[in-house]
N, C-alpha and C positions, 0 to 999 in steps of 0.2 A: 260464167255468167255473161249474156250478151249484152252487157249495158248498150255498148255504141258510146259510151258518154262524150268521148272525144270527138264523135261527131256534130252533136248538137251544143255544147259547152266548152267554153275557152277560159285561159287567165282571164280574170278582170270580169267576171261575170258575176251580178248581184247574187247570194244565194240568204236564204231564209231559212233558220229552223225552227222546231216545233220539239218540244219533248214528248216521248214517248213514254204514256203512262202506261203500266200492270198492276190491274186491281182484280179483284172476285170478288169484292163487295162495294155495293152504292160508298159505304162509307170511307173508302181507302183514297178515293177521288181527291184528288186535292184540290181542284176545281180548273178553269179553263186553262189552255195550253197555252204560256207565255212564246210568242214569237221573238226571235234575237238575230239582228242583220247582219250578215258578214260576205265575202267573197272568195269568189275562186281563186288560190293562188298558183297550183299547178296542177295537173292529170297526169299523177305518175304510172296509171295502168287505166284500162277500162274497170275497174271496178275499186281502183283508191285514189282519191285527189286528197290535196292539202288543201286548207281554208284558214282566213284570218281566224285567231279569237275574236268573239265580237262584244264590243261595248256599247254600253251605255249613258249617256252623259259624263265620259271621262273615264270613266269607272269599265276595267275590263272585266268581264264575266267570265269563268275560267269551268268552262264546262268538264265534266269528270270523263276520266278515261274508262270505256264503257259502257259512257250513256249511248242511248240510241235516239235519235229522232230524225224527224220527216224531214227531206231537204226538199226547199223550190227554188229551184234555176230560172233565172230572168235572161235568157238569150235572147239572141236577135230574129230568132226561130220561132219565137215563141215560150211558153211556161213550163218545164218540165219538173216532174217529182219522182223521188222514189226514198226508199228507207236507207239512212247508212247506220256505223255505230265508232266512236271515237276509240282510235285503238292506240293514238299515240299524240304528246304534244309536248314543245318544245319551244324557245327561244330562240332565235335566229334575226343577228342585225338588230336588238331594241325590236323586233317582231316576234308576236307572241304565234304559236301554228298549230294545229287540230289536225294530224291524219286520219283520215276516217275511211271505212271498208263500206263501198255502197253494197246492202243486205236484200237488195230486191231490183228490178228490172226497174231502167229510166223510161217512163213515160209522158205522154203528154200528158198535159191538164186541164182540163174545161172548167175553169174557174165557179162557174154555176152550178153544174148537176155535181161537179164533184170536190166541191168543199167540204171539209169532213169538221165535222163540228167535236170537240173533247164533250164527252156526258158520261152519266151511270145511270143507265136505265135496264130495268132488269127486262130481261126476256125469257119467253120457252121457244124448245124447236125440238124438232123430230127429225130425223134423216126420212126422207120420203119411201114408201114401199116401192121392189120394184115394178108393182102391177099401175102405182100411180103414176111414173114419171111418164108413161107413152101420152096421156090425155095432160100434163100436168098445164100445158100452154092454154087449157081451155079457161085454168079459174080456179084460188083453192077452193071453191064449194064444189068441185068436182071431186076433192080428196075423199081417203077414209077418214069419217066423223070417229071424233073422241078417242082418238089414241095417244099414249102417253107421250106427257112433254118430259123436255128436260131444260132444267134453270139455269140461266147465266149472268154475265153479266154484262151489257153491251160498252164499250168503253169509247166507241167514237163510231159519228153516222155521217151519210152525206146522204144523195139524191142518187148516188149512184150502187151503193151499198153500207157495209160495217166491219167493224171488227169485235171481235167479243170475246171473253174468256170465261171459262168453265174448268171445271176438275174433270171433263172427259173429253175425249178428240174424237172429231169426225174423220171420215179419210176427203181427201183432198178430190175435187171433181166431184162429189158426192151434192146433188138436190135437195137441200134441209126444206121448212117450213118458221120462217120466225115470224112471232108473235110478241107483240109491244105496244107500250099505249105511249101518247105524244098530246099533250096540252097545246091546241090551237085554238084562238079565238075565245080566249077563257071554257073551253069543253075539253074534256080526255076522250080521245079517239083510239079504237084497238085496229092496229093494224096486221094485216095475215097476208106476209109475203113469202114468194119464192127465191132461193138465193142456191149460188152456185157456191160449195168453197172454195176458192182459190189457194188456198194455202194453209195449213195446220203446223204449230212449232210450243215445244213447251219451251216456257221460261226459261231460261237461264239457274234465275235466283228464286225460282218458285214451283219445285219440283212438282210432277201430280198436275200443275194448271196448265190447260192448252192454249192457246192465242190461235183465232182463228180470223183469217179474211174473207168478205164473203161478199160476191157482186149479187145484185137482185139481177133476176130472169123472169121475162113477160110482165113486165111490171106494167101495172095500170098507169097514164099519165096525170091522172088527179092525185091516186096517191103520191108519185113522184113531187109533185109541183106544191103539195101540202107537205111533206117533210123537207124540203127546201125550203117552204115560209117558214116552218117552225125553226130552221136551224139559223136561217137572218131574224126572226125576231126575237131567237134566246140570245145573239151575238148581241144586237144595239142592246138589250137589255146589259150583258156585262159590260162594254163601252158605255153608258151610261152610269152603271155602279163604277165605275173606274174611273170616273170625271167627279165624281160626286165623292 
């Protein structure tokens, strides 16, 4: 795996995680993804660092060997993310330590288009035919009308794509069509995007369900700039429930 991580990340560098939920239904959601701050303590390869445990008002948090979630790196380079998964921890010195396997490519991060918001929103999609994908850049009403969908469940969105899980896998590089409605402005809007998969992996602990990454392609920039407002103003809404 080419992270590079040693290139753009040192000891002493703020990092962020996020937990990584797997659901197949709205209801398994446990609702948004606590964020928990901690730091780089070494880069023992490109693709494993150590990191503090991270606390909270005193109180260490003692994440499970296993979990998986999103790291964001505060370099001096800029923001970078990508997915690890805790595969060892230990005490060392009155210091508590998290080794972790970074599980995907370090990237940069455009803090706007690709905020990735935690939800359960169901969707359909279709792997594209291959007679649509030559015209697919014109517009999905260029598609074939009315072929079947298939149901999942979306588990986190940004501006920039999704991920979503279902009981079937796409293959990977593959032009789906998803389909989703989004509450903005007090109205439900259905939106019919194109998306790339970047990547397919079944669970672990949930045999049968696939996990899928998926970037949008030829994306309109209204739709863009409207699932961007919806994902800032479902945020202030839980920062608001969370003050209150």
């Amino acid at each position: 795996m080419a992270n590079l991580i040693s290139k753009y990340v040192v000891p002493g560098c703020r990092v962020d995680l996020q937990a990584i939920q797997h659901a197949t239904s709205p209801e398994e959601i446990e609702g948004p993804r606590r964020s928990h701050q901690s730091q780089v303590l070494d880069i023992l390869s490109e693709d494993r660092i150590e990191i503090s445990m991270p606390m909270e008002k005193s109180k260490l948090i003692l994440l499970p060997v296993d979990g998986e979630y999103d790291l964001y790196f505060y370099s001096d380079n800029g923001l970078y993310q990508c997915y690890a998964r805790v595969v060892d921890r230990y005490k060392n010195n009155n210091l508590y330590v998290l080794v972790m396997d970074l599980t995907s490519n370090l990237r940069r991060y455009q803090r706007r288009e690709y905020y990735r918001f935690s939800c359960a929103l169901a969707m359909n999609s279709r792997q594209l035919e291959e007679e649509e994908i030559s015209f697919a850049d014109k517009g999905v009403d260029k598609l074939i009308p009315e072929l079947p969908l298939k149901s999942s469940v979306v588990v986190d969105i940004s501006g920039g794509g999704l991920r979503f899980v279902a009981n079937y896998a796409y293959e990977a590089q593959s032009i789906i069509l998803c389909k989703y409605r989004l509450l903005n402005n007090g109205q439900a809007k259905e939106y019919s995007l194109l998306g790339r998969v970047l990547s397919v992996r079944e669970l672990e602990n949930r045999k049968g369900i696939y996990e899928h990454r998926v970037q949008y392609v030829n994306m309109d920039s209204e739709d863009r700039e409207e699932i961007i407002k919806y994902i800032f103003d479902e945020e202030r809404k839980t920062l608001k429930n969370q003050k209150n």
